[in-house]
C-alpha positions as CSV (number, residue, x, y, z in Angstrom):
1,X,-61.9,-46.3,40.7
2,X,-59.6,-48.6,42.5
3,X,-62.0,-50.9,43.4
4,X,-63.2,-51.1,39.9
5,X,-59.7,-51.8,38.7
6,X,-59.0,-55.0,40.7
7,X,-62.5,-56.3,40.4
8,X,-62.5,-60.1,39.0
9,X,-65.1,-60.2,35.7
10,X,-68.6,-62.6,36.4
11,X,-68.4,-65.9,34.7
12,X,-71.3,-64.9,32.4
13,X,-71.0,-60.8,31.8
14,X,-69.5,-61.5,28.2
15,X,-72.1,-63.3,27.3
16,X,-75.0,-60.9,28.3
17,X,-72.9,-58.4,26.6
18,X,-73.2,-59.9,23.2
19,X,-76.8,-60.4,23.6
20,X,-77.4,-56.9,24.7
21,X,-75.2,-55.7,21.8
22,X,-76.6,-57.8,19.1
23,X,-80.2,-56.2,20.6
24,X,-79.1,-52.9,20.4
25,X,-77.9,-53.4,17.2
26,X,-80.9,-54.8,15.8
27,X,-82.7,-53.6,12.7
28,X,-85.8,-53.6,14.4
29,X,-84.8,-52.0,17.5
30,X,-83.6,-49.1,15.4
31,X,-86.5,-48.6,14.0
32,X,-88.7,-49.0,16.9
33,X,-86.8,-46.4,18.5
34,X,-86.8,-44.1,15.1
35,X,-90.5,-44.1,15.0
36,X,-90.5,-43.4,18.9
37,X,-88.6,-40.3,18.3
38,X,-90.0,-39.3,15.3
39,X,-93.2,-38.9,17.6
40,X,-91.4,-37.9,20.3
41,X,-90.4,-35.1,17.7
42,X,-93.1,-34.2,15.9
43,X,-95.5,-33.8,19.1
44,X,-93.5,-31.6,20.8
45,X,-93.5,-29.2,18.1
46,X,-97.0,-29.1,17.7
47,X,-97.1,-26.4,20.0
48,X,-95.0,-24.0,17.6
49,X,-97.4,-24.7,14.6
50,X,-100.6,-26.1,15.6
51,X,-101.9,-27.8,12.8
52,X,-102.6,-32.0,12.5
53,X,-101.3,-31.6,8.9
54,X,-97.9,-30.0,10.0
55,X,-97.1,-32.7,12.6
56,X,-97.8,-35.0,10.0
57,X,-95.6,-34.2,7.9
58,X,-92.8,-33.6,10.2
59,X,-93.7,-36.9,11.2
60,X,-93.5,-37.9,7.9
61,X,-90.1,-35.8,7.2
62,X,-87.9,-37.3,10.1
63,X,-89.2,-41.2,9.5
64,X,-87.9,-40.6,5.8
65,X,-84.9,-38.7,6.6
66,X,-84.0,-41.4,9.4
67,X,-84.5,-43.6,7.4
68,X,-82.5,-42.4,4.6
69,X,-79.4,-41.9,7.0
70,X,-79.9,-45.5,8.5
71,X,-79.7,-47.4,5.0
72,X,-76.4,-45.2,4.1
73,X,-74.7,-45.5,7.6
74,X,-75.9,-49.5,6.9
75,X,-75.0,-49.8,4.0
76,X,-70.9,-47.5,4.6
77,X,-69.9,-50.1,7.5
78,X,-71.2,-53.4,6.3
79,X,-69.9,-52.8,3.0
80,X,-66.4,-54.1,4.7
81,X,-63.3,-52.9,4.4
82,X,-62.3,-51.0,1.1
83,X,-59.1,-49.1,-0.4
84,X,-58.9,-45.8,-0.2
């Protein structure tokens, strides 16, 4: 932890940081990575069902409700600062 500590910063970490931040942060990421669960998801329970039409929809469930929870949590912080 020590060695951490003392360690000087690299001349160009901040930068990569920000661009690594602003990629994670991306619309489009988000959603990439929302549809990749939502399959992720909705495959693995295929095994508990076993129907094309039930994976669909589950499919079809967590897209929307990820969807639904992205454009509120969106929507809460870049609404700026408000009185409470």
């Amino acid at each position: 932890m020590r060695m951490l500590a003392k360690r000087s910063k690299l001349p160009n970490i901040d930068s990569e940081l920000k661009i690594l931040e602003q990629t994670l942060n991306s619309s489009i990421f988000i959603m990439l990575d929302l549809l990749f669960l939502a399959a992720f998801l909705s495959l693995f329970t295929y095994t508990v069902h076993q129907s094309i039409f039930y994976t669909s929809m589950i499919f079809i469930f967590f897209i929307t409700a990820g969807l639904v929870v992205f454009s509120v949590v969106n929507r809460i912080f870049r609404s700026g600062p408000q009185d409470w």
